[in-house]
C-alpha positions in Angstrom: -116.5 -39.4 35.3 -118.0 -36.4 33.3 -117.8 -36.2 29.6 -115.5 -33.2 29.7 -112.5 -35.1 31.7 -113.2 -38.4 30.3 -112.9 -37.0 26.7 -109.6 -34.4 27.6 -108.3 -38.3 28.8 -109.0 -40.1 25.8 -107.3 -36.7 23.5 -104.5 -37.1 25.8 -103.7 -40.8 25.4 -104.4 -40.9 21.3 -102.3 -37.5 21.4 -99.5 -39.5 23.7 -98.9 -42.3 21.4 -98.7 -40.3 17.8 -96.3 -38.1 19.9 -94.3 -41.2 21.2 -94.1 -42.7 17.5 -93.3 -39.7 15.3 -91.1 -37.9 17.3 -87.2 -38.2 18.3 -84.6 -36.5 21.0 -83.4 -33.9 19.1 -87.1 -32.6 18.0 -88.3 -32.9 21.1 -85.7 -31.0 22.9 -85.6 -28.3 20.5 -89.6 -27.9 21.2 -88.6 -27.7 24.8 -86.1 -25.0 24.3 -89.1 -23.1 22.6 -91.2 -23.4 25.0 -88.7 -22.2 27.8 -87.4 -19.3 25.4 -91.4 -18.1 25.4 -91.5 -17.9 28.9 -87.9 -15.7 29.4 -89.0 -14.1 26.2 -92.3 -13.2 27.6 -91.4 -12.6 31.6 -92.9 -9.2 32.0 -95.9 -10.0 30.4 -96.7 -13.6 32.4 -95.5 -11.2 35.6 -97.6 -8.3 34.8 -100.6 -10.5 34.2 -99.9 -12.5 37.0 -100.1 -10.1 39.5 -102.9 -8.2 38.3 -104.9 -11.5 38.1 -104.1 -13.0 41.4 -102.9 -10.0 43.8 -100.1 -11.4 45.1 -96.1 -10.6 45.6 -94.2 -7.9 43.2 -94.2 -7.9 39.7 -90.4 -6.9 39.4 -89.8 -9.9 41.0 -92.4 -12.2 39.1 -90.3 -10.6 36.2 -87.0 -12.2 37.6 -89.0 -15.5 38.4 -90.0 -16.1 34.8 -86.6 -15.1 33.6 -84.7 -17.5 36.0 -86.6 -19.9 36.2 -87.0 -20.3 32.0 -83.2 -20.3 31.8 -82.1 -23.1 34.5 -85.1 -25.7 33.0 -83.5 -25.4 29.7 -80.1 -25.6 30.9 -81.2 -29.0 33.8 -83.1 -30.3 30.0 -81.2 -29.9 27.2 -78.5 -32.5 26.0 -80.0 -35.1 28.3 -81.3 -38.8 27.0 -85.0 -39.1 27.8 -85.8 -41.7 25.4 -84.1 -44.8 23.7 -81.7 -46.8 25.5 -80.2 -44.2 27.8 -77.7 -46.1 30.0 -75.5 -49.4 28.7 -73.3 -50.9 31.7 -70.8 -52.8 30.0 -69.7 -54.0 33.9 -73.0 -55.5 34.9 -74.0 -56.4 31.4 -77.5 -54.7 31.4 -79.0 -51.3 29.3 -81.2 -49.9 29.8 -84.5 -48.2 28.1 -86.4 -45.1 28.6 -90.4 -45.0 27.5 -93.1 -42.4 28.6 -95.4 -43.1 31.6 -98.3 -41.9 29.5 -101.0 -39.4 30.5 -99.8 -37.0 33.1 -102.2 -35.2 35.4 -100.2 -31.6 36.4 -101.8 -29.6 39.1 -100.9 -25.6 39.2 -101.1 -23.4 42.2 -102.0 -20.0 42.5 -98.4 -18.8 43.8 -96.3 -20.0 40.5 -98.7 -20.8 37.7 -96.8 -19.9 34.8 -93.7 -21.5 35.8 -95.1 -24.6 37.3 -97.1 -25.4 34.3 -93.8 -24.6 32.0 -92.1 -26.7 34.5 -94.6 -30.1 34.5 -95.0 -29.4 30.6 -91.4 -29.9 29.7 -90.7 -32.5 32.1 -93.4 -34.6 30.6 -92.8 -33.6 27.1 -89.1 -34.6 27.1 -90.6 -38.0 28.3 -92.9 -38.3 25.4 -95.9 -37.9 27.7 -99.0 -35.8 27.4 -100.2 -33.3 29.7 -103.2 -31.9 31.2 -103.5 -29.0 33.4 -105.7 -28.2 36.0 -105.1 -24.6 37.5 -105.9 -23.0 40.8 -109.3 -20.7 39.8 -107.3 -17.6 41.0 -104.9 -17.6 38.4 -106.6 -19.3 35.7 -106.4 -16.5 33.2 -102.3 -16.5 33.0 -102.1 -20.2 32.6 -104.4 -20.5 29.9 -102.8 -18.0 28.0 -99.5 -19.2 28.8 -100.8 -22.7 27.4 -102.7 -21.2 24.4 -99.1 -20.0 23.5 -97.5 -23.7 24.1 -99.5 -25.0 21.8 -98.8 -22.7 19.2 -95.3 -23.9 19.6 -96.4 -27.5 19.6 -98.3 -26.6 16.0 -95.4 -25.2 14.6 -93.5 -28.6 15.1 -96.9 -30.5 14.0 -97.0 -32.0 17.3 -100.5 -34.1 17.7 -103.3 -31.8 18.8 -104.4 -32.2 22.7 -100.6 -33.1 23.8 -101.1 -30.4 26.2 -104.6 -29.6 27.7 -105.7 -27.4 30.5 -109.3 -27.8 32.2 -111.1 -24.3 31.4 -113.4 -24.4 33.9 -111.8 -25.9 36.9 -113.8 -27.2 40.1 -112.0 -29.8 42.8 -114.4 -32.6 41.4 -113.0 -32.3 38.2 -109.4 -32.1 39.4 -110.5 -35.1 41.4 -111.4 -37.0 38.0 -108.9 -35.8 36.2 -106.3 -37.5 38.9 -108.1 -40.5 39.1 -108.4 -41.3 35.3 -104.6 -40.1 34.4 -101.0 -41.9 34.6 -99.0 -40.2 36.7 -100.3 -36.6 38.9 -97.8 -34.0 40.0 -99.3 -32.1 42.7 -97.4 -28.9 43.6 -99.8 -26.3 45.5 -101.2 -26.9 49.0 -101.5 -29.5 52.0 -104.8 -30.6 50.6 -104.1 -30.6 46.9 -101.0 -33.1 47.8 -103.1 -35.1 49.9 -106.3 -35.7 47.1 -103.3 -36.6 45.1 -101.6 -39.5 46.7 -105.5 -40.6 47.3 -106.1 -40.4 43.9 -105.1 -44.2 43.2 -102.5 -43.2 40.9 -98.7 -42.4 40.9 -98.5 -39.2 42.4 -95.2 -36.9 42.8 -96.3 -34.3 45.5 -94.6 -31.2 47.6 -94.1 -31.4 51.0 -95.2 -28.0 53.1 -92.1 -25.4 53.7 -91.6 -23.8 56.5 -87.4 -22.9 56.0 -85.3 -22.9 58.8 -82.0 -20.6 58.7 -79.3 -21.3 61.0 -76.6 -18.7 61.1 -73.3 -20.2 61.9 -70.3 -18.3 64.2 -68.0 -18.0 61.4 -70.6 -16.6 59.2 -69.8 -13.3 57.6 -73.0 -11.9 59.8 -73.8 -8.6 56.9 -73.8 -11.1 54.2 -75.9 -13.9 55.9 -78.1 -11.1 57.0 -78.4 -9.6 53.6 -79.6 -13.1 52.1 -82.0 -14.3 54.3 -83.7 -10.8 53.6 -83.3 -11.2 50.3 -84.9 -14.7 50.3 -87.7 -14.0 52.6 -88.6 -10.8 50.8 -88.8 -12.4 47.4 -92.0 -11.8 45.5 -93.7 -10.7 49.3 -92.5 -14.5 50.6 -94.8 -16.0 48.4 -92.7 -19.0 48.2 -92.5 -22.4 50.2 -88.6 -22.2 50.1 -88.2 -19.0 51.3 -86.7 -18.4 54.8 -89.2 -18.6 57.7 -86.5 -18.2 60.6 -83.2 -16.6 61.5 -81.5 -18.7 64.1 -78.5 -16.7 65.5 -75.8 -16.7 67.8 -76.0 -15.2 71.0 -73.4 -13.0 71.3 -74.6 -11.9 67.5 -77.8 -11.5 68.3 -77.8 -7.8 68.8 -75.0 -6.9 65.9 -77.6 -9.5 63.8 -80.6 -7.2 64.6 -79.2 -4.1 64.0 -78.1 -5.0 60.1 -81.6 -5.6 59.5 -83.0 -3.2 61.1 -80.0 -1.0 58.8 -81.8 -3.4 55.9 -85.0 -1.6 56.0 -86.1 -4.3 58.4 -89.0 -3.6 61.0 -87.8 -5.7 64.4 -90.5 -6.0 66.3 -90.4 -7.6 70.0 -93.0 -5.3 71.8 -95.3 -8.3 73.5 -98.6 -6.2 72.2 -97.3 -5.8 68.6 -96.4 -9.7 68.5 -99.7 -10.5 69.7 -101.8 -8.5 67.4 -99.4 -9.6 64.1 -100.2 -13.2 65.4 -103.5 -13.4 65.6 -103.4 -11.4 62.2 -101.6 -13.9 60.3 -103.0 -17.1 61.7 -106.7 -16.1 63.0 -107.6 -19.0 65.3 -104.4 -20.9 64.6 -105.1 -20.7 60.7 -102.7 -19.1 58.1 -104.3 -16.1 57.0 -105.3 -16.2 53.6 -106.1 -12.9 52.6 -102.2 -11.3 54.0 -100.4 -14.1 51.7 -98.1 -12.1 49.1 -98.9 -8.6 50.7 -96.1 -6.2 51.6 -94.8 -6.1 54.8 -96.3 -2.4 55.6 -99.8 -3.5 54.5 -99.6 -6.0 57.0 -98.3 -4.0 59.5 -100.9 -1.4 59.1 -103.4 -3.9 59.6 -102.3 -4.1 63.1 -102.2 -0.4 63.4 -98.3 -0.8 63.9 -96.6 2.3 62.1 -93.8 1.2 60.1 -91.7 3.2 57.4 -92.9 3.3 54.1 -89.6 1.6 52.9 -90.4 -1.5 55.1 -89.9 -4.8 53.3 -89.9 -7.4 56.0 -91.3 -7.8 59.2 -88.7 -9.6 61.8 -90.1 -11.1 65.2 -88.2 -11.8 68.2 -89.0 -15.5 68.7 -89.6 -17.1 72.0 -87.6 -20.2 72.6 -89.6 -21.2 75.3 -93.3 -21.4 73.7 -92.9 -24.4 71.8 -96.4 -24.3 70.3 -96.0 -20.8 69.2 -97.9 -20.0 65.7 -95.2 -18.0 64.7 -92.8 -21.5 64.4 -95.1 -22.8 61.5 -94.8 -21.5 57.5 -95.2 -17.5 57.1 -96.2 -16.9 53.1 -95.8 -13.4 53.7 -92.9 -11.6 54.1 -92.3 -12.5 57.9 -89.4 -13.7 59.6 -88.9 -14.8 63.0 -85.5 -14.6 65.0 -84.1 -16.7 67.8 -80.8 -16.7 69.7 -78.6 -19.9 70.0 -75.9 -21.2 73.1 -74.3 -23.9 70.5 -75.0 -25.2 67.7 -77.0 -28.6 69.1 -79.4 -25.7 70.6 -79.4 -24.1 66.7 -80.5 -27.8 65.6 -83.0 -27.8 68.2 -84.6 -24.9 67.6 -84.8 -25.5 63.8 -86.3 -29.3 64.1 -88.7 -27.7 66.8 -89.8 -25.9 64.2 -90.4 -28.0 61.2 -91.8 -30.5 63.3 -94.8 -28.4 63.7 -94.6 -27.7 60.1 -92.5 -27.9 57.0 -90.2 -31.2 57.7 -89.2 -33.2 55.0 -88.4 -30.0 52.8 -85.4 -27.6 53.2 -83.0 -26.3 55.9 -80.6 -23.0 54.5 -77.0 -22.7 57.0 -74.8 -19.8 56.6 -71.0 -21.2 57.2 -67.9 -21.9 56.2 -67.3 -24.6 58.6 -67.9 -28.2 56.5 -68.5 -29.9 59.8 -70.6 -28.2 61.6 -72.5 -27.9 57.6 -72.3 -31.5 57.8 -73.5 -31.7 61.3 -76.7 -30.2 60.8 -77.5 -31.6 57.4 -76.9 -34.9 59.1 -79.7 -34.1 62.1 -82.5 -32.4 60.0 -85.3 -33.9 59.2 -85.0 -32.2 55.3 -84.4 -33.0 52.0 -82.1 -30.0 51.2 -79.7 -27.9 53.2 -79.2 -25.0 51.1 -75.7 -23.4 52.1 -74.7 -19.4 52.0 -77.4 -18.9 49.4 -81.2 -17.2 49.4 -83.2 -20.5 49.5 -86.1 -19.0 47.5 -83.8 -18.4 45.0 -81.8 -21.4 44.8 -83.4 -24.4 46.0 -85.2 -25.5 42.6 -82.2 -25.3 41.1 -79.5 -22.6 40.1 -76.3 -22.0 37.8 -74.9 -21.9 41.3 -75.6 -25.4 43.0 -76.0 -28.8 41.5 -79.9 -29.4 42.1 -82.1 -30.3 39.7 -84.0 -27.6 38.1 -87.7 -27.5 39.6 -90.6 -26.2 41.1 -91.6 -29.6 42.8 -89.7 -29.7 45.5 -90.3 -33.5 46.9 -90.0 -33.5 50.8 -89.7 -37.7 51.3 -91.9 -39.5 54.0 -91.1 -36.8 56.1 -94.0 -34.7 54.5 -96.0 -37.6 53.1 -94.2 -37.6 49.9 -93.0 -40.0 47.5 -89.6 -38.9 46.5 -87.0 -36.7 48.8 -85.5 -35.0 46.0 -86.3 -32.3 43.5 -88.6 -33.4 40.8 -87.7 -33.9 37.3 -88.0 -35.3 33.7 -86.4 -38.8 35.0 -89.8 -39.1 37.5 -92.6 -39.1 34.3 -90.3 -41.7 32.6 -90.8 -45.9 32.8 -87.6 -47.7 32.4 -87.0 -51.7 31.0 -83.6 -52.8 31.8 -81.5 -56.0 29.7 -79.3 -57.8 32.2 -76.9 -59.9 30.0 -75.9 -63.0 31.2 -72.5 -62.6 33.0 -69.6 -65.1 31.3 -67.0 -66.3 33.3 -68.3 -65.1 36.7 -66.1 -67.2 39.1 -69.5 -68.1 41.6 -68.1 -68.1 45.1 -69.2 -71.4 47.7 -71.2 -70.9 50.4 -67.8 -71.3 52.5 -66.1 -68.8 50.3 -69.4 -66.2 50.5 -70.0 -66.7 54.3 -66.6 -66.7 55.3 
């Protein structure tokens, strides 16, 4: 291990321990809501610097990102026992305990930085853990500031020095290290980063890859559905793993579908040569396309030589049903939507686990409906973690005032996508638990006849 990581390890663990003995709930939670607070307080900076930094998605909607996303992790935080007994059952006779996990390894991708370090700092703060950061080199800058500015928060509460750390000169062998020599690593970024993680030898809370299937149901209100699946996939250039990748329709809708996007400032494109030339753009030699991730949907076009209006924001594809190894099935981060038509709704199901079977299963399915069953019929056959219903996914699937998730940027995709959890991550993941179970008085013990019978 080199002296830089091993030393950021041994600040962490004597920082960890003075943190875990000198500080209770109510301090703790208050520094959390400071540290949240900074972030809404701060959202146009973090977004300006953001995108000037990195060159991805729209600052106006980086804006609403830091603002949003700031708000619901206070709110999914506050008033919640992370410490301490947390849970007595008087019924089974046990309580139970809550104590940090320790060190925490957090690792930041390039797409969310700011809010993914304010995300994995909180979480293991409300724990009593320590923290240290490695960032993706591309957007380095913004998370080091935004850390710089944590820790003044931290000093203000005389919080031990090195509670939270952030490698300033990061290179995968020192991420590597760093995983290996911590507690606990949350990995939220790319297929590889997840899978150094889990190979780490540690603990490791990883994402699963999205790829965000959107079935359209008959009794959908079609302008609405059509309106939010634009609004999703557009969201900060479709920058996002939970934004929606497809729109799978119903065939007599198809047309009136196509037509409200196209009324949406939607380019529809379903020429054979344009589809071509856009897929061999965004996924040269099968490969997503690095260099068009985050960038508006007339750059892209225009790379192609396809004239679009200037006012273009997305770029939908007529999908082809029949190709069933067709690049244009597996996750778009751009702002890039494919459509498909549907007979019934098993065909709908089809096409969507198709789909995520290439890539993206384990994470997140979004249905427009008002029918519970058929709702209930899809959740039940998809190979996901979350079925977001009548709602942008990218806006709501890490949590919302408007659904009941947990507030997150980690979105854990199950053994479906190689993960550990199938659920959204959160402070209860960076905690240990030890558990009293009472002995039981007079529990009438059945016999084997009585139990067996």
């Amino acid at each position: 291990m080199s002296t830089t990581i091993q030393a950021m390890v041994e600040k962490s663990k004597k920082a960890q321990k003075e943190f875990e003995n000198n500080f209770g709930q109510e301090e703790v939670d208050q520094i959390i809501k400071d540290i949240t607070k900074l972030v809404y307080d701060r959202a146009e900076e973090f977004a300006k610097m953001i995108h000037e930094e990195t060159g991805m998605g729209v600052y106006e909607d980086k804006v609403k990102k830091h603002l949003g996303k700031s708000k619901i992790m206070w709110k999914g935080l506050k008033g919640r026992k992370s410490m301490g007994i947390i849970e007595r059952d008087e019924e089974k006779g046990t309580v139970t305990f809550a104590k940090p996990v320790g060190v925490v390894a957090s690792l930041s991708p390039v797409t969310n930085p700011v809010v993914t370090a304010m995300n994995n700092i909180v979480n293991a703060i409300k724990g009593k853990n320590s923290i240290i950061v490695s960032s993706h080199p591309a957007s380095l800058n913004s998370v080091v500031y935004s850390i710089d500015l944590f820790n003044d928060i931290l000093s203000s509460y005389n919080a031990p020095e090195n509670l939270v750390q952030i490698i300033k000169e990061p290179s995968i062998e020192k991420t590597n290290e760093l995983m290996a020599a911590c507690d606990v690593v949350v990995a939220t970024g790319g297929h590889a980063m997840v899978k150094a993680a889990y190979g780490s030898g540690r603990p490791s809370y990883g994402v699963g890859q999205g790829n965000v299937q959107c079935i359209v149901d008959r009794d959908a209100d079609l302008n609405e559905a059509v309106k939010t699946i634009i609004k999703g996939r557009i969201f900060d250039n479709g920058i996002i793993c939970s934004g929606e990748q497809t729109s799978i329709l119903p065939a007599e809708m198809y047309n009136e579908a196509i037509e409200i996007f196209k009324e949406n400032d939607v380019y529809y494109v379903e020429d054979d040569e344009e589809k071509a030339k856009l897929t061999e753009l965004l996924f040269p030699e099968g490969h997503l396309n690095k260099k068009m991730v985050g960038q508006p949907a007339k750059d892209i076009a225009a790379e192609v030589g396809i004239d679009v209006p200037e006012d273009t924001v997305m770029l939908l594809i007529k999908g082809d049903k029949e190709d069933k190894e067709d690049l244009l099935r597996k996750e778009k981060i751009f702002p890039v939507n494919v459509a498909y038509s549907y007979d019934d709704l098993d065909e709908a199901i089809d096409i969507a686990q198709t789909n995520l079977a290439i890539e993206g299963i384990g994470h997140s399915v979004s249905v427009h409906s008002h029918n519970e069953e058929n709702i209930e019929k899809i959740a039940a056959a998809v190979k996901v973690s979350r079925v977001i219903v009548n709602a942008a996914c990218s806006l709501t699937v890490g949590g919302s005032f408007t659904n009941g998730l947990e507030p997150t940027t980690t979105l854990g995709c199950g053994t479906w996508g190689n993960n550990s959890i199938s659920e959204n991550f959160y402070f209860k993941h960076l905690l240990n638990t030890t558990k009293i179970a009472y002995l039981l008085e007079d529990v009438e013990v059945p016999t084997d006849e009585e139990f067996w019978a």
